[in-house]
C-alpha positions in Angstrom: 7.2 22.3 -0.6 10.0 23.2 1.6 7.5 26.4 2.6 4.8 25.1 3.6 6.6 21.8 5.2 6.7 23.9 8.7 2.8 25.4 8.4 1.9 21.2 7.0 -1.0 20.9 9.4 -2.8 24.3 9.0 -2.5 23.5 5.1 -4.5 20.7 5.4 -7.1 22.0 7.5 -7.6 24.6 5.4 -7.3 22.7 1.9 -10.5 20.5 3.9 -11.8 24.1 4.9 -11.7 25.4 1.4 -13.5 22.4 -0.3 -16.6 22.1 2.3 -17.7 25.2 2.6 -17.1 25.7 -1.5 -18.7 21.9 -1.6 -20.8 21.0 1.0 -22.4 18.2 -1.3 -19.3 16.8 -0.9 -18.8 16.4 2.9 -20.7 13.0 3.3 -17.9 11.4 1.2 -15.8 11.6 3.9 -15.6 10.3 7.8 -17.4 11.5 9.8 -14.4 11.9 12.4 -12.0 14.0 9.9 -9.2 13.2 11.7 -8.8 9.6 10.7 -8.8 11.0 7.4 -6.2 14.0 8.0 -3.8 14.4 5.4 -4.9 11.2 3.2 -5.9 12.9 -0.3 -2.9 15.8 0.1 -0.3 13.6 0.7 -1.9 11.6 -2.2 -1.7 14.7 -4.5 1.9 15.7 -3.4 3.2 12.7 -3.4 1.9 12.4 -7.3 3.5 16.1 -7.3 6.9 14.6 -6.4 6.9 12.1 -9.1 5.6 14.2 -12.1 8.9 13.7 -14.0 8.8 10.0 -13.3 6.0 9.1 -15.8 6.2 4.7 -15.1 5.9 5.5 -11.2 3.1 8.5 -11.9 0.7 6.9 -14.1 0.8 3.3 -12.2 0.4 5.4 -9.2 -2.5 7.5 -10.7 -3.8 4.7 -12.2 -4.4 2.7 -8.6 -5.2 5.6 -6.9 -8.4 6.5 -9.4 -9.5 2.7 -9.2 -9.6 3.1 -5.8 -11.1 6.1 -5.4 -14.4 4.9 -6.5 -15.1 3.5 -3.7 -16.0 6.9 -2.0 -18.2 7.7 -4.8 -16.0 9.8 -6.7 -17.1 11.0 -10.2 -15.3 12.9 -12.7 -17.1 16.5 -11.8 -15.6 16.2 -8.6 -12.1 16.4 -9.2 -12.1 20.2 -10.2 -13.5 21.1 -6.6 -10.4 19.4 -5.2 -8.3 20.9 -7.2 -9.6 24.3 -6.6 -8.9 23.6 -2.5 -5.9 22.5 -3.4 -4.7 25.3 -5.2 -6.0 28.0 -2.9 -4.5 26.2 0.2 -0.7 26.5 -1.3 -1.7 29.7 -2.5 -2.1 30.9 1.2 0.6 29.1 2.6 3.2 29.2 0.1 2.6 33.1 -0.3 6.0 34.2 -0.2 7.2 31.8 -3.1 3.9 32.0 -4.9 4.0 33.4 -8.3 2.0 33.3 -11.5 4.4 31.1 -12.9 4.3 28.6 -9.9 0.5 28.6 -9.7 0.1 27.9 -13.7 3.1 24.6 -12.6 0.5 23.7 -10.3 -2.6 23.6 -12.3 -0.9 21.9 -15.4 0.3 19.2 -12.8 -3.0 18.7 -11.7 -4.9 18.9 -15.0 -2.4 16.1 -15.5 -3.1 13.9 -12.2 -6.6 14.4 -12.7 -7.1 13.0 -16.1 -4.9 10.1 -15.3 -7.3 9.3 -12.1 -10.6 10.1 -14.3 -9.5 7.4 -17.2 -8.2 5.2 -14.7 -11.7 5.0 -13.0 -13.8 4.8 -15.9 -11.8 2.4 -17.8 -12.4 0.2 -14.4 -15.9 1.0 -14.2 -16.5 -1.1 -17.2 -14.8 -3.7 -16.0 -15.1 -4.5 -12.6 -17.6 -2.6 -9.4 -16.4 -0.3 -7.2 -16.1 -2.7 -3.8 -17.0 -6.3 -2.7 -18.8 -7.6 0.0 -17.4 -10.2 1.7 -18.0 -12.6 4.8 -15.2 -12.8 7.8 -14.9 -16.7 7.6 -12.3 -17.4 10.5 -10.5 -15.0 12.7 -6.8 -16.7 13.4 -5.4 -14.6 16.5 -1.8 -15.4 16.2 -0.1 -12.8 18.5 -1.8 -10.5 20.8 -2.3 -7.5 18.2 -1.6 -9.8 15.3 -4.9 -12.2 13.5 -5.2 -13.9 10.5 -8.2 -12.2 8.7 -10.0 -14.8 5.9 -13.3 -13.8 3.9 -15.3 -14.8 1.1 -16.3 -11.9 -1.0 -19.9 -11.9 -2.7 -18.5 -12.6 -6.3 -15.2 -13.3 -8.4 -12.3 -11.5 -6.9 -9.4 -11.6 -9.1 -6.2 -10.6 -7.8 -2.3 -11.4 -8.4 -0.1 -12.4 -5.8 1.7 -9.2 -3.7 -0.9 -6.9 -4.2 -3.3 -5.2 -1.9 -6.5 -4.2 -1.4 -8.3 -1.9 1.2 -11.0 -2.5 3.7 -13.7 -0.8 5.1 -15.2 -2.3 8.6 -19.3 -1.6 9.4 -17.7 0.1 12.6 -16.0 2.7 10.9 -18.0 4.0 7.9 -15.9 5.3 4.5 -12.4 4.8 6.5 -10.8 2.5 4.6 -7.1 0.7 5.2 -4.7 -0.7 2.9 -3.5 -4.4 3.6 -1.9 -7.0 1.6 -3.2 -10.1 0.1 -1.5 -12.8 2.4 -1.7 -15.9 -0.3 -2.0 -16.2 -4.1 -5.4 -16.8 -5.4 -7.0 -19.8 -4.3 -9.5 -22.4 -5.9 -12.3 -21.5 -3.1 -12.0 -17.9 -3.9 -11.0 -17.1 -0.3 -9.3 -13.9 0.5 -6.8 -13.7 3.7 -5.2 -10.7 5.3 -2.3 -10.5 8.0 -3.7 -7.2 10.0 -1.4 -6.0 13.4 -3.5 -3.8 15.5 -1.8 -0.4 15.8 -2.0 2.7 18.5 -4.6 5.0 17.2 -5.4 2.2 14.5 -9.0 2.2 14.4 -9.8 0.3 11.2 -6.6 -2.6 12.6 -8.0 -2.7 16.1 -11.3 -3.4 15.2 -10.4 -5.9 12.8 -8.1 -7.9 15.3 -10.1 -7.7 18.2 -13.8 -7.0 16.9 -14.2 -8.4 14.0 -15.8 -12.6 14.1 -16.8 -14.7 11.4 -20.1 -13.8 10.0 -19.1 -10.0 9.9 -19.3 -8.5 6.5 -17.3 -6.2 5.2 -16.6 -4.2 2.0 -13.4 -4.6 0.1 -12.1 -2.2 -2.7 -10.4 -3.4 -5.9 -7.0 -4.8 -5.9 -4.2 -2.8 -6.7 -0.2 -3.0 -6.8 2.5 -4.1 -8.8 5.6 -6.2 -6.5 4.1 -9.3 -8.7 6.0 -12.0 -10.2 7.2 -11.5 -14.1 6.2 -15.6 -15.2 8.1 -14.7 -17.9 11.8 -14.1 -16.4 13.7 -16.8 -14.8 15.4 -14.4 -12.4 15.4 -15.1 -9.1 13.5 -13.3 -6.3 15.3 -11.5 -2.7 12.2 -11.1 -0.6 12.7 -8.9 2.3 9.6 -9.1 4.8 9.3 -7.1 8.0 6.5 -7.7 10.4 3.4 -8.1 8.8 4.7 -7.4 5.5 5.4 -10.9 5.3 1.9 -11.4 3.9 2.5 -10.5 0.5 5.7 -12.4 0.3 4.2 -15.5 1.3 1.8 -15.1 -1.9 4.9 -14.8 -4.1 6.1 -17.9 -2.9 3.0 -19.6 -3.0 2.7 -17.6 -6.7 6.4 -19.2 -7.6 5.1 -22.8 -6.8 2.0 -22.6 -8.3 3.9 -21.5 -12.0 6.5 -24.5 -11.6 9.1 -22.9 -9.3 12.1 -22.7 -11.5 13.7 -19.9 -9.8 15.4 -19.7 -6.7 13.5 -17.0 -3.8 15.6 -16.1 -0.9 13.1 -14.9 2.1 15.0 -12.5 4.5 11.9 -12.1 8.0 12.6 -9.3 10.0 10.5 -9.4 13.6 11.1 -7.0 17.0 11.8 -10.7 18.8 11.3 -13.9 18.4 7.6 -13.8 19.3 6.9 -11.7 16.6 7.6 -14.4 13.9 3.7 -16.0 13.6 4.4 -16.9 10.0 7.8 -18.6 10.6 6.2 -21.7 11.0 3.9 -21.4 7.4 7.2 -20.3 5.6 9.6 -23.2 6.9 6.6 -25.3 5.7 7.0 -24.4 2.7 10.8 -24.4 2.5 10.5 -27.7 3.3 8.3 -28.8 0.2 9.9 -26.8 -2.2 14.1 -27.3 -2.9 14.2 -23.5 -4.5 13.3 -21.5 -1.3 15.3 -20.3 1.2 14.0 -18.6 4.3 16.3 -16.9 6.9 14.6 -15.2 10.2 16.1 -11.9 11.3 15.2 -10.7 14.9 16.2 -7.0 15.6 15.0 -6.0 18.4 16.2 -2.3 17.3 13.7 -2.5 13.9 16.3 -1.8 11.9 15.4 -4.4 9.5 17.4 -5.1 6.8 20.2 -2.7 8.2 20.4 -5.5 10.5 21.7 -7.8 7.3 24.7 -5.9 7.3 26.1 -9.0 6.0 23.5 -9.0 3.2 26.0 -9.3 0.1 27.6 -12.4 1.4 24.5 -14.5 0.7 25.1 -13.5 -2.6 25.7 -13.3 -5.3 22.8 -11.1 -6.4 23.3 -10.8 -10.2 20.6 -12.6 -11.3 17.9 -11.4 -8.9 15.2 -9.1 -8.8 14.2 -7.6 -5.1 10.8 -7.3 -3.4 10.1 -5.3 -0.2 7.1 -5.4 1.7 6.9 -3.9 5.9 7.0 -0.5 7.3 7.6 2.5 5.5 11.1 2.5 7.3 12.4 -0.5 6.4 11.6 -0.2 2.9 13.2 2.8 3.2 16.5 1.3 4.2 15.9 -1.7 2.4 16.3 0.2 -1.2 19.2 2.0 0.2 20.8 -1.2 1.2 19.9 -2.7 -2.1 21.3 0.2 -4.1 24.3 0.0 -2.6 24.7 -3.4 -3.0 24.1 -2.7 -6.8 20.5 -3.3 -7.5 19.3 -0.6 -10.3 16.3 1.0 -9.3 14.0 -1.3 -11.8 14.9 -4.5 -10.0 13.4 -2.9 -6.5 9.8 -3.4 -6.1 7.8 -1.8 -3.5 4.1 -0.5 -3.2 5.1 2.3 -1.0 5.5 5.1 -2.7 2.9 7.4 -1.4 4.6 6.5 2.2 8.3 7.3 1.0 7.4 10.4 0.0 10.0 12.9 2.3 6.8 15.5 3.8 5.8 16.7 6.7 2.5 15.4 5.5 
């Protein structure tokens, strides 16, 4: 990896290269403007790559990334083609550490993320279809770049609270975003997203300032795993940044709905105060229910949580487990802060671990 980190963009060019002049058939899967899609699928495979001697992280990885990728219309006879560009794209531009030895590594590690992916999606195949439809319903615009997305898919949409889905807009066909469910399930069946519209975000900056009620879009299969264990009594540190409070507000709506018998400590980190739209929704709630504690954190720096230098004081944290949810950055330095505040790895949870992963890509 570190020789082909300096040459990251000519890799993936040619890796695309490789697999639609091999696979033309294969080309409409994609956007139609590649470079929304860029480095998507090899930073996927790396970051899989990375973790091959972490087997939990790999196959719940795997597992959520083969689910979702049936939404393109991938099917098991496809997966050798991408291998195959895969394969000859480190093979050019890795040449000068490229050895038989290396290039038989490779293709047991990807016999090996393959096979996950392929019984992840047919094992969900039986189960559940490849995307929903669903209706925009209201379109809350709580900041300039920030709205309050709710829909109401075509059918049953079972989820658990802090997971995700993505979503594909009719304005920008197969380019699909990941965003967070921003409640725990609810008795209408309505689905509500916290989206912030981005620079070069096309999927976010449609949805905030295109998208009205009686828009349809499609929405893939949920996915994640920062959910609440019912069974534990342990307590829950919630560290939100941005819009990444979405998901924590479902947990705490997930912890009432189950009795709320455990104490939740909410840490918000915002650039300013203006940035806090949910403030108001979670001191709502902290007002109803005795257990939860939420604490703003303005930053203007966006060093959220370094900002909590003083994190360990609201202590103790013995008997808590820690979910993060925000920028790739501050989850970043929120497990680092964590860790040295002496959370063990297994008490961190996080859906970012394609995002961590320290590449170019």
């Amino acid at each position: 990896m570190a020789a082909v980190a300096p040459v990251a963009d000519q890799l993936v060019s040619y890796f695309y290269a490789l697999l639609f002049v091999r696979h033309p058939a294969l080309r409409p899967m994609f956007p139609v403007a590649m470079d929304l899609q860029r480095d998507r699928l090899v930073k996927a495979l790396l970051t899989a790559a990375e973790h091959m001697d972490d087997p939990a992280v790999l196959s719940h990885y795997l597992r959520d990334l083969g689910r979702g990728h049936r939404r393109y219309g991938t099917q098991s006879f496809h997966y050798p083609a991408v291998g195959e560009a895969l394969i000859g794209a480190l093979t050019r531009y890795a040449a000068e550490v490229w050895d038989a030895e290396t290039e038989a590594a490779w293709v047991r590690t990807y016999t090996t993320i393959s096979g996950i992916m392929i019984d992840a999606a047919a094992e969900d195949e039986r189960h559940q279809p490849a995307w929903w439809e669903a209706e925009v319903v209201s379109h809350d615009l709580r900041t300039p770049e920030v709205a309050v997305v709710t829909l109401r898919p075509d059918r049953p949409y079972p989820f658990l609270a802090g997971q995700y889905t993505a979503l594909e807009t009719p304005w920008w066909p197969r380019v699909w975003r990941h965003y967070s469910f921003a409640g725990a399930p609810r008795a209408d069946g309505l689905l509500a997203f916290h989206v912030k519209a981005v620079p070069a975000g096309w999927v976010s900056g449609a949805l905030v300032h295109r998208a009205r009620p009686g828009d349809v879009l499609r929405i893939g299969p949920p996915a994640g795993s920062m959910t609440v264990d019912h069974a534990s009594d342990r307590g829950l540190l919630c560290l939100g940044g941005g819009t990444g409070i979405a998901p924590i507000t479902a947990l705490v709506e997930d912890v009432a709905g189950h009795g709320g018998r455990r104490p939740v400590e909410v840490f918000y980190g915002a650039r300013s105060d203006h940035d806090l739209y949910a403030l108001d929704t979670l001191r709502r709630l902290q007002r109803t229910y005795p257990w939860l504690s939420v604490l703003p954190v303005v930053d203007a720096d966006a060093r959220f949580p370094r900002a909590l230098r003083g994190l360990g004081s609201y202590g103790p944290w013995d008997g808590f487990d820690a979910c993060l949810s925000g920028p790739a950055g501050m989850i970043r330095n929120g497990v680092e802060e964590l860790q040295a505040l002496g959370f063990p790895a297994r008490r961190i949870l996080h859906d970012a671990v394609e995002d961590l992963v320290p590449y170019a890509y």
